[in-house]
C-alpha positions as a printed NumPy array, in Angstrom:
array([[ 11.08 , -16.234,  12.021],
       [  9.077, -18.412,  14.567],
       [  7.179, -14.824,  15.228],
       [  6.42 , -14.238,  11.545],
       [  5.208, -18.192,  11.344],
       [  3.046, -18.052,  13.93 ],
       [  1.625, -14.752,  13.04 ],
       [  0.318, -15.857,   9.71 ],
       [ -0.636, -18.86 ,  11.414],
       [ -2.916, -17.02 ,  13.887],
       [ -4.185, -14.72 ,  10.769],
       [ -5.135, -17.677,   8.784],
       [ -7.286, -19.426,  11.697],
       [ -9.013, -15.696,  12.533],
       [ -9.859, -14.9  ,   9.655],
       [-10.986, -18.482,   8.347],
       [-13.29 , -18.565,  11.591],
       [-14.506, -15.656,  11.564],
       [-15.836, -16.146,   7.825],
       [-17.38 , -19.313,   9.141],
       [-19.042, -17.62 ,  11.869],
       [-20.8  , -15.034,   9.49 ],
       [-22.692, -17.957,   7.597],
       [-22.699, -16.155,   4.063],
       [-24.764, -17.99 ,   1.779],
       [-22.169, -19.564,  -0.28 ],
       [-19.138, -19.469,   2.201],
       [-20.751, -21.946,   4.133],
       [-17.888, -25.214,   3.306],
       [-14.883, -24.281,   6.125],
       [-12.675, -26.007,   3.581],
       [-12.98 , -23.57 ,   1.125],
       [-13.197, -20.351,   3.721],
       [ -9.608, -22.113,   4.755],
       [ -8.206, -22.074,   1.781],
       [ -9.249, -18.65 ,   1.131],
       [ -7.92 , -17.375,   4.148],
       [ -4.712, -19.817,   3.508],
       [ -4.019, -17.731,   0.27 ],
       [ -3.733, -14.713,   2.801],
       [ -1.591, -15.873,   5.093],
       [  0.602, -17.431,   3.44 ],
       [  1.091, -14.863,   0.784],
       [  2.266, -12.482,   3.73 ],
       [  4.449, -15.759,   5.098],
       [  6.029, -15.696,   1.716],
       [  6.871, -11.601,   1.439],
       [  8.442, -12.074,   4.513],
       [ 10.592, -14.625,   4.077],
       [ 11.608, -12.07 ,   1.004],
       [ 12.513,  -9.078,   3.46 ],
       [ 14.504, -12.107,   5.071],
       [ 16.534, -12.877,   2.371],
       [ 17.028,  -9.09 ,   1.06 ],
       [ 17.878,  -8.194,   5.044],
       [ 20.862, -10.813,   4.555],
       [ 21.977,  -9.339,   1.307],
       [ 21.89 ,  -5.269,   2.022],
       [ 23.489,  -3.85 ,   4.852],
       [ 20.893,  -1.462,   5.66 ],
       [ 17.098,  -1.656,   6.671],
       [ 16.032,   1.307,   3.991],
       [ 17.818,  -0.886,   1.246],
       [ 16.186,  -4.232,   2.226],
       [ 13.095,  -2.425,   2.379],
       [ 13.62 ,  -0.877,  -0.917],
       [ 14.307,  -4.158,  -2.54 ],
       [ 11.768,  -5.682,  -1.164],
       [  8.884,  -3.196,  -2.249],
       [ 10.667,  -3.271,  -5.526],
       [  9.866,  -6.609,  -6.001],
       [  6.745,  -6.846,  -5.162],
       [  5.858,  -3.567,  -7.407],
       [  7.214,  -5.698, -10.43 ],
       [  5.791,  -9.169,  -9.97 ],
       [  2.314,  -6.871,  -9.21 ],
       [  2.91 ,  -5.1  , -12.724],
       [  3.995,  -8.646, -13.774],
       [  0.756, -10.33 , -12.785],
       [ -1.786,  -7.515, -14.092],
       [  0.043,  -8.54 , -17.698],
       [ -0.536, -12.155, -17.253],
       [ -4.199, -11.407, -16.083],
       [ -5.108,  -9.816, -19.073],
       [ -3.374, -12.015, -21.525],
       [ -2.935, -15.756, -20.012],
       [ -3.815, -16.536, -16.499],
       [ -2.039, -19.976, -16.634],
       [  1.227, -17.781, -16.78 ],
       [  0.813, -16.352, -13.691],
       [  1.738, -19.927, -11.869],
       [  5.167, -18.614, -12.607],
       [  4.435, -15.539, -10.654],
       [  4.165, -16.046,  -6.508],
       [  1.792, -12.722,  -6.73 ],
       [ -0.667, -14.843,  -8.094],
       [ -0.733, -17.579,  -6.281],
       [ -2.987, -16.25 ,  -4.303],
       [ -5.626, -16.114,  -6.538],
       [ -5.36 , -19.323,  -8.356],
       [ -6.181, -20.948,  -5.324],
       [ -9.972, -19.831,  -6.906],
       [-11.511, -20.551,  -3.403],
       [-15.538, -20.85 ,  -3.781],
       [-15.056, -22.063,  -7.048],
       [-12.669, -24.713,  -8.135],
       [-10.846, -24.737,  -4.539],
       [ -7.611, -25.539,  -6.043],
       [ -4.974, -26.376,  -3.041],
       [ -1.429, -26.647,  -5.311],
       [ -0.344, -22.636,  -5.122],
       [ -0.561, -23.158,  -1.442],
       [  1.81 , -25.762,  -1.457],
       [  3.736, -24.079,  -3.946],
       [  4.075, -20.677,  -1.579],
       [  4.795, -23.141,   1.029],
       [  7.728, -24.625,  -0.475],
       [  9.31 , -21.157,  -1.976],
       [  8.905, -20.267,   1.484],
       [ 11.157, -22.905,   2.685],
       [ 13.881, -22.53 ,   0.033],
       [ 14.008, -18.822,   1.035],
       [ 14.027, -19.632,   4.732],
       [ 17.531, -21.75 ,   3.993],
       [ 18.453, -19.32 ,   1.785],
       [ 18.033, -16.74 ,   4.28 ],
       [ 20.114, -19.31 ,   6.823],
       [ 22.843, -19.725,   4.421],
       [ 23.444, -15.73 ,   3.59 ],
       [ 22.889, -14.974,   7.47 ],
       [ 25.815, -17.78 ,   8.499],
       [ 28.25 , -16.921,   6.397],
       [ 27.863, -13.033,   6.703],
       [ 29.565, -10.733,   9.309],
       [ 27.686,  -9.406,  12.373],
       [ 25.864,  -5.751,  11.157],
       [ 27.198,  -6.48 ,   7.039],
       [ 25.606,  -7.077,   4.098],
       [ 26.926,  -8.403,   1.197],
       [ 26.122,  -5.466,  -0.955],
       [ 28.225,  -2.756,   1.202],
       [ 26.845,   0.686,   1.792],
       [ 28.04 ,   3.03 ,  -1.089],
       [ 30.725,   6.154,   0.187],
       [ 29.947,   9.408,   0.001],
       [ 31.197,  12.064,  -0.999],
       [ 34.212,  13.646,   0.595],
       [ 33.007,  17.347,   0.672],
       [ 29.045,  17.622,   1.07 ],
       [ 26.794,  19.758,  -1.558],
       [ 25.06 ,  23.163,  -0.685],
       [ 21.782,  21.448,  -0.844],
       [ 23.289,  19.05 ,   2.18 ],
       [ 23.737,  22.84 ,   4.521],
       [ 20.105,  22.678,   5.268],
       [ 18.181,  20.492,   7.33 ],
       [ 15.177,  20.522,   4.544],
       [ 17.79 ,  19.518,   2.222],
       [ 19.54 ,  16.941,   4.176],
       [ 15.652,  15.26 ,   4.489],
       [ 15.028,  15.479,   1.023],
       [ 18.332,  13.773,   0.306],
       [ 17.828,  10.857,   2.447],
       [ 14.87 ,   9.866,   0.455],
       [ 15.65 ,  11.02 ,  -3.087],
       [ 16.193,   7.43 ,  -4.102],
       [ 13.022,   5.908,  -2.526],
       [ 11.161,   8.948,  -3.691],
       [ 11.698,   8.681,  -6.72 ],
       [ 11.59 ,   4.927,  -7.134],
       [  7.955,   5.044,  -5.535],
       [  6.846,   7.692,  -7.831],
       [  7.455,   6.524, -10.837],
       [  6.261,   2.822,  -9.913],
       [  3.241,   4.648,  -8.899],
       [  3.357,   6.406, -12.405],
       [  3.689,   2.852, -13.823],
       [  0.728,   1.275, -11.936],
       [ -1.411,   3.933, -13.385],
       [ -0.696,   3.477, -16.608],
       [ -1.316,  -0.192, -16.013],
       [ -4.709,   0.302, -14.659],
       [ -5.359,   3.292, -16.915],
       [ -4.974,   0.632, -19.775],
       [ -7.153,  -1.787, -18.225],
       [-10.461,   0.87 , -18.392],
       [-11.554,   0.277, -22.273],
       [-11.687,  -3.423, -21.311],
       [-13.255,  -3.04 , -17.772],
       [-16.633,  -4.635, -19.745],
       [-14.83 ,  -7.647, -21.004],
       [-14.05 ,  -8.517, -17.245],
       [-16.844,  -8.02 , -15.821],
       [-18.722, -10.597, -18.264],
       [-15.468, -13.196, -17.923],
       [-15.637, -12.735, -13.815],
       [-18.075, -11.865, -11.406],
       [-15.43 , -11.616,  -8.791],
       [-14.4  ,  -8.413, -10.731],
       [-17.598,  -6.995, -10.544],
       [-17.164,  -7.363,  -6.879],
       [-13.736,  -5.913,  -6.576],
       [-14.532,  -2.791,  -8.136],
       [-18.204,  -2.376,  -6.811],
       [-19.443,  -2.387, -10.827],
       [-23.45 ,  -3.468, -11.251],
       [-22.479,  -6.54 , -13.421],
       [-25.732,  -6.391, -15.112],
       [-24.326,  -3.364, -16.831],
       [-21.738,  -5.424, -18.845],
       [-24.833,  -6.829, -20.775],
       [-26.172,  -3.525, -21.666],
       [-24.617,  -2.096, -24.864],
       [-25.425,   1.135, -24.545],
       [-22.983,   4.363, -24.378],
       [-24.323,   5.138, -20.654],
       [-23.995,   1.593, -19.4  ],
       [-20.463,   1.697, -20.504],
       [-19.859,   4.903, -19.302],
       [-21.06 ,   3.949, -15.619],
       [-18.977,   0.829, -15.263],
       [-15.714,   2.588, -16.477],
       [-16.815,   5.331, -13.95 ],
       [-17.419,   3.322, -10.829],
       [-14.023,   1.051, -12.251],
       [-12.189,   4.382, -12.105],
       [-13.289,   5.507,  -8.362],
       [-12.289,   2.072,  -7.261],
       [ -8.701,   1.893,  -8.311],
       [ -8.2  ,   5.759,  -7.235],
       [ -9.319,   4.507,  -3.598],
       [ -6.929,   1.968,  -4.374],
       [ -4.169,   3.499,  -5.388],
       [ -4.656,   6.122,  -2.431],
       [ -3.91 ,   3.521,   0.337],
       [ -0.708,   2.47 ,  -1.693],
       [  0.125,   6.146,  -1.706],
       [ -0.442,   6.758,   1.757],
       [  2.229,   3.572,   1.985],
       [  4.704,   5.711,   0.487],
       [  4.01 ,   8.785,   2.461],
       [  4.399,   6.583,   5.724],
       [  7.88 ,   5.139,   4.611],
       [  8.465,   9.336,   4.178],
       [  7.53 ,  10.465,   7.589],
       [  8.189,   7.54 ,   9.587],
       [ 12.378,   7.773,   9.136],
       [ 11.991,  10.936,  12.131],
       [ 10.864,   8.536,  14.977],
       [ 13.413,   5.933,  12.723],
       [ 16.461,   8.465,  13.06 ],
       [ 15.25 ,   8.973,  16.432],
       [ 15.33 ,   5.44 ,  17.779],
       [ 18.651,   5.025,  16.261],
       [ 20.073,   7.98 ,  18.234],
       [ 20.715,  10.17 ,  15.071],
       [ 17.893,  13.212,  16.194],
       [ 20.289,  13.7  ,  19.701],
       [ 23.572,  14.861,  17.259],
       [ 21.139,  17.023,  15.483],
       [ 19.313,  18.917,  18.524],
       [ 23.08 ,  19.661,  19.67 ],
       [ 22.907,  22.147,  16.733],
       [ 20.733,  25.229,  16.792],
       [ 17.54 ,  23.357,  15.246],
       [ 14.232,  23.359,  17.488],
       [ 12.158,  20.418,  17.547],
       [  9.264,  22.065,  15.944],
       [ 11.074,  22.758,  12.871],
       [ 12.443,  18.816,  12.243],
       [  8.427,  17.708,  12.687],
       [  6.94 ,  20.497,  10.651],
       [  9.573,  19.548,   8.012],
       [  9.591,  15.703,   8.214],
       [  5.391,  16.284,   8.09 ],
       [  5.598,  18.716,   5.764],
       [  7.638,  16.688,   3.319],
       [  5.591,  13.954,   3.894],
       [  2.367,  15.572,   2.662],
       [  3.765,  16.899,  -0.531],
       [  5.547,  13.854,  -1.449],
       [  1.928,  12.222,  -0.735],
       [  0.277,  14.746,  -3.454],
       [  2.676,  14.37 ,  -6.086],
       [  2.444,  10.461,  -5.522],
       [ -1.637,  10.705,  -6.159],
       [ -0.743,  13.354,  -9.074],
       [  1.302,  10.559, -10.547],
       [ -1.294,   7.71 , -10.863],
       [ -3.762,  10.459, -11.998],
       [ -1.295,  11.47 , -14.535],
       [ -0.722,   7.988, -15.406],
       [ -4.418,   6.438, -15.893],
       [ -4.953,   9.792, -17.691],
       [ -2.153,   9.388, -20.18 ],
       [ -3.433,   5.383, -20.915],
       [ -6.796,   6.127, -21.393],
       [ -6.668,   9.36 , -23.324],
       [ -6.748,   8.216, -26.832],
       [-10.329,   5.743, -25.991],
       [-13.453,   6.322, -27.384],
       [-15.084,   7.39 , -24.118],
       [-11.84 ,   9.183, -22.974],
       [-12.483,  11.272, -19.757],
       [-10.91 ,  15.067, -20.18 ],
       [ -8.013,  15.932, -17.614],
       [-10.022,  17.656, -15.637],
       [-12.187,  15.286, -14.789],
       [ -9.717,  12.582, -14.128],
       [ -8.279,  14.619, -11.592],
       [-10.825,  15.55 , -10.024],
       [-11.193,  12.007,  -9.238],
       [ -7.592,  11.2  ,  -8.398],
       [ -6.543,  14.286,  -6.427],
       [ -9.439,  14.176,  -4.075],
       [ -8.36 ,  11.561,  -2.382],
       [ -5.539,  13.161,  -0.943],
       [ -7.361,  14.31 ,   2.043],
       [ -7.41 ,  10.712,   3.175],
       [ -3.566,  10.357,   2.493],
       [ -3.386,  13.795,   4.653],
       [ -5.282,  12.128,   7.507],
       [ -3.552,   8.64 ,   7.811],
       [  0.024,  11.147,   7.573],
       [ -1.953,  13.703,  10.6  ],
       [ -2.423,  10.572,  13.054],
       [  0.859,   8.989,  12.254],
       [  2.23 ,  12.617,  13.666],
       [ -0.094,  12.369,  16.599],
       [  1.083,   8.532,  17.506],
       [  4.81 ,   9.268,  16.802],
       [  4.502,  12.066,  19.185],
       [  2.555,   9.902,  21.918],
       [  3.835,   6.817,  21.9  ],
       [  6.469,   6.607,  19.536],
       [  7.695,   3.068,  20.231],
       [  4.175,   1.882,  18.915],
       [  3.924,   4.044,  15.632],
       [  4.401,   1.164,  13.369],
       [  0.876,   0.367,  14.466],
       [ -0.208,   2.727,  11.293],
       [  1.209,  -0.409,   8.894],
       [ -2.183,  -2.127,  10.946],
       [ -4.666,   0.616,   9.983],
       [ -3.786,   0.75 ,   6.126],
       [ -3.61 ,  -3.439,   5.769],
       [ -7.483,  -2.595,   7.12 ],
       [ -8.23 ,   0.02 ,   4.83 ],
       [ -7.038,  -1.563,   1.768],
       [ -8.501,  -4.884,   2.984],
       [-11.661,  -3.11 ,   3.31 ],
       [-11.446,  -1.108,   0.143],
       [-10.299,  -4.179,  -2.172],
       [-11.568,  -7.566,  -0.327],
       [-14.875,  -6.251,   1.806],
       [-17.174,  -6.008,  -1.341],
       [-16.3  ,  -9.652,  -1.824],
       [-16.741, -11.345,   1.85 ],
       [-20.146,  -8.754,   2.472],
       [-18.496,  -7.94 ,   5.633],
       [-21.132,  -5.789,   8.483],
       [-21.276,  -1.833,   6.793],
       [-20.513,  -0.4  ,  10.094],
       [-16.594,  -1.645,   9.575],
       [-16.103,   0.994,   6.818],
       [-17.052,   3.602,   9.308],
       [-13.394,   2.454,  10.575],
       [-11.754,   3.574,   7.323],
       [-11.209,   6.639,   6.51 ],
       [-11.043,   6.076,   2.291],
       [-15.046,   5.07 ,   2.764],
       [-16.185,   8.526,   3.7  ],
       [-14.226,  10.229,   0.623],
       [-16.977,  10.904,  -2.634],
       [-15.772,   8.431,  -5.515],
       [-15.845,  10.727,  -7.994],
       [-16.649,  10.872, -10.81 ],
       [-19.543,   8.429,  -9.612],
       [-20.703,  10.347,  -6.489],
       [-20.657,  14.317,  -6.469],
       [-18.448,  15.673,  -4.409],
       [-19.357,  15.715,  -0.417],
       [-16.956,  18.739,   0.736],
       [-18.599,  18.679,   4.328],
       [-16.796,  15.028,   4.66 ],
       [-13.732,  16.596,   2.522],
       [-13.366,  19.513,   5.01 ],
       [-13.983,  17.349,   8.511],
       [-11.411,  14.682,   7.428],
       [ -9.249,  17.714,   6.009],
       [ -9.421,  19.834,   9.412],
       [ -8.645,  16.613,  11.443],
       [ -5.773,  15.876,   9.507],
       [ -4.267,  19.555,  10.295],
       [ -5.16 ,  19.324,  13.421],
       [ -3.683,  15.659,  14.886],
       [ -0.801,  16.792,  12.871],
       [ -0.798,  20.777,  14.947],
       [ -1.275,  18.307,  18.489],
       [  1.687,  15.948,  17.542],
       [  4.083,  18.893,  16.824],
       [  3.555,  20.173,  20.484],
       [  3.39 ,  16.622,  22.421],
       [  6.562,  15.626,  20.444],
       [  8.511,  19.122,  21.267],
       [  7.471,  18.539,  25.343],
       [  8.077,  14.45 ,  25.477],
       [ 11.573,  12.7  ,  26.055],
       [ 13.809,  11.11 ,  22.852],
       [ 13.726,   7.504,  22.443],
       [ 16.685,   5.571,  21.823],
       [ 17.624,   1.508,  20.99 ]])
């Protein structure tokens, strides 16, 4: 806990400094650049006080995780609702505390003392369940299996795919969900834009286009709306495939993988199939927030056809394939430091969401791989940038197969 305090702590002043130290004309007051960097920090102070709490309750890590992510993919769908319809409602929502703060603007300090104090009723709360608990329990016990196991279970494919049916398929439909949600949100992108500039800002739309009521001007600012919450939703996917093929070096540290290379498996097969599964449980993740935005927006006046909305969705997949190739290559180096993947995509979807509002140096998006993919339908389609990131992927994923069959196992 002291850890997690102190990281957030160190976050806040970094990033609060280091927004003063740019001088942006209009981010000049370090009161306000603290309090927008506050609303950072301690939004990720909060969600992990939450994985506390749930880590008390479950008896497993994949179940606290589960929960956790759970709840944060409800209060999100939760929050989009009350931004549309009633922003005061959303002081009832801790996603949105964040944002009420309205740094730059109004500078409004009470949802930081709000997050603050939920923090501190889940830090006793997490006390209280950890106390009174027994060393290694939960109090939601692990459900028994089955006596006899299932042909699918005979396989080592099958036995993969059945450790992460549940997650799976929890993540893909909240995935389905969120595009929906967004998908829902495109008729009314103009609305926004005229109500907020900060929107404009998020989703890199000209705002002077919101003033312009012609078919064209509308058609450009759902467009470049569109490309921005595919990038979007592509670093949330890439999330998901992470959780996928990060349980081999997660069986592996737990001493699982040595019981299985007793049996007449080679090493090359459990990466190929752990990567493998990975990449198509990536795809159909990005197929299911194309499927989803094109479902919600299908019956608008300016609908876009199928094709065309997944043209846009599906080609981001090559960045989902690249973030999954150098995971491979860093589980297969240096395993015990794998997790620092989680560090690349919280900069990738800072860049992609927050960096059009701070006007952060250009030469930082060279660092994330989403920049170089085209937004379609806005931008036409760059396949020399498509194939390079592509052909990476394959091949930091073809370099970690052979490091990880020559290096030793790793073990807690």
């Amino acid at each position: 806990m002291i850890e997690l305090f102190v990281l957030q702590l160190l976050i806040t002043v970094v990033l609060a400094a280091s927004i003063q130290l740019q001088n942006i004309p209009g981010m000049t007051s370090f009161s306000e650049n603290l309090l927008f960097a506050s609303a950072i920090g301690v939004q990720s102070l909060l969600w992990g006080l939450f994985a506390l709490v749930f880590a008390q309750i479950f008896s497993d890590s994949g179940s606290a995780k589960g929960a956790t992510f759970g709840l944060l993919g409800l209060l999100y769908l939760i929050r989009m609702g009350t931004d549309t319809q009633n922003v005061n409602w959303g002081y009832w929502n801790p996603l949105s505390w964040s944002y009420l703060t309205d740094p730059y603007v109004k500078n409004h300090w009470l949802p930081i003392c709000l997050a603050l104090g939920l923090s501190a009723v889940l830090l006793v709360l997490a006390y209280i369940l950890e106390i009174r608990r027994d060393v290694n329990a939960g109090y939601i016990p692990e459900a028994s299996g089955k006596a006899h196991a299932s042909k699918s279970l005979l396989s080592f494919t099958g036995l993969t795919l059945r450790q992460q049916r549940t997650a799976s398929i929890g993540w893909i439909l909240g995935l389905f969900v969120l595009g929906i949600t967004y998908g829902s949100m495109i008729d009314q992108i103009g609305g926004f834009v005229e109500s907020s500039p900060t929107i404009s800002q998020l989703f890199n739309i000209d705002p002077h286009l919101a003033n312009e009521a012609s078919k064209a001007a509308s058609k450009a600012m759902i467009e470049s709306f569109m490309s921005t919450i595919f990038m979007i939703c592509a670093v949330m996917v890439a999330c998901f495939a992470v959780t996928s093929l990060m349980r081999m070096v997660t069986e592996e540290r737990k001493n699982r993988q040595e019981q299985l290379y007793a049996m007449p498996i080679s090493r090359y097969k459990v990466y190929a199939t752990y990567m493998i599964i990975s990449w198509i449980l990536g795809a159909l993740a990005q197929f299911a927030v194309t499927l989803g935005i094109y479902l919600s927006q299908a019956n608008n006046n300016n609908a876009f056809s199928f094709a065309k909305v997944a043209a846009a969705g599906m080609s981001w997949t090559v960045g989902i394939f690249f973030v999954l190739g150098s995971l491979g290559l860093l589980m297969a180096l240096i395993p015990r430091w794998s997790a620092l993947i989680w560090v690349y995509l919280g900069f990738a979807f800072f860049m992609s969401y927050i960096g059009n509002i701070l006007n952060l140096p250009a030469w930082l998006n060279n660092f994330n791989i989403f920049h170089h993919i085209s937004r379609l339908p806005v931008e036409t389609m760059n396949w020399g940038n498509f194939v390079l990131i592509f052909t990476l992927a394959v091949a930091f994923a073809l370099i970690g197969m052979v490091v990880y069959r020559r290096r030793d196992l790793i073990g807690d």
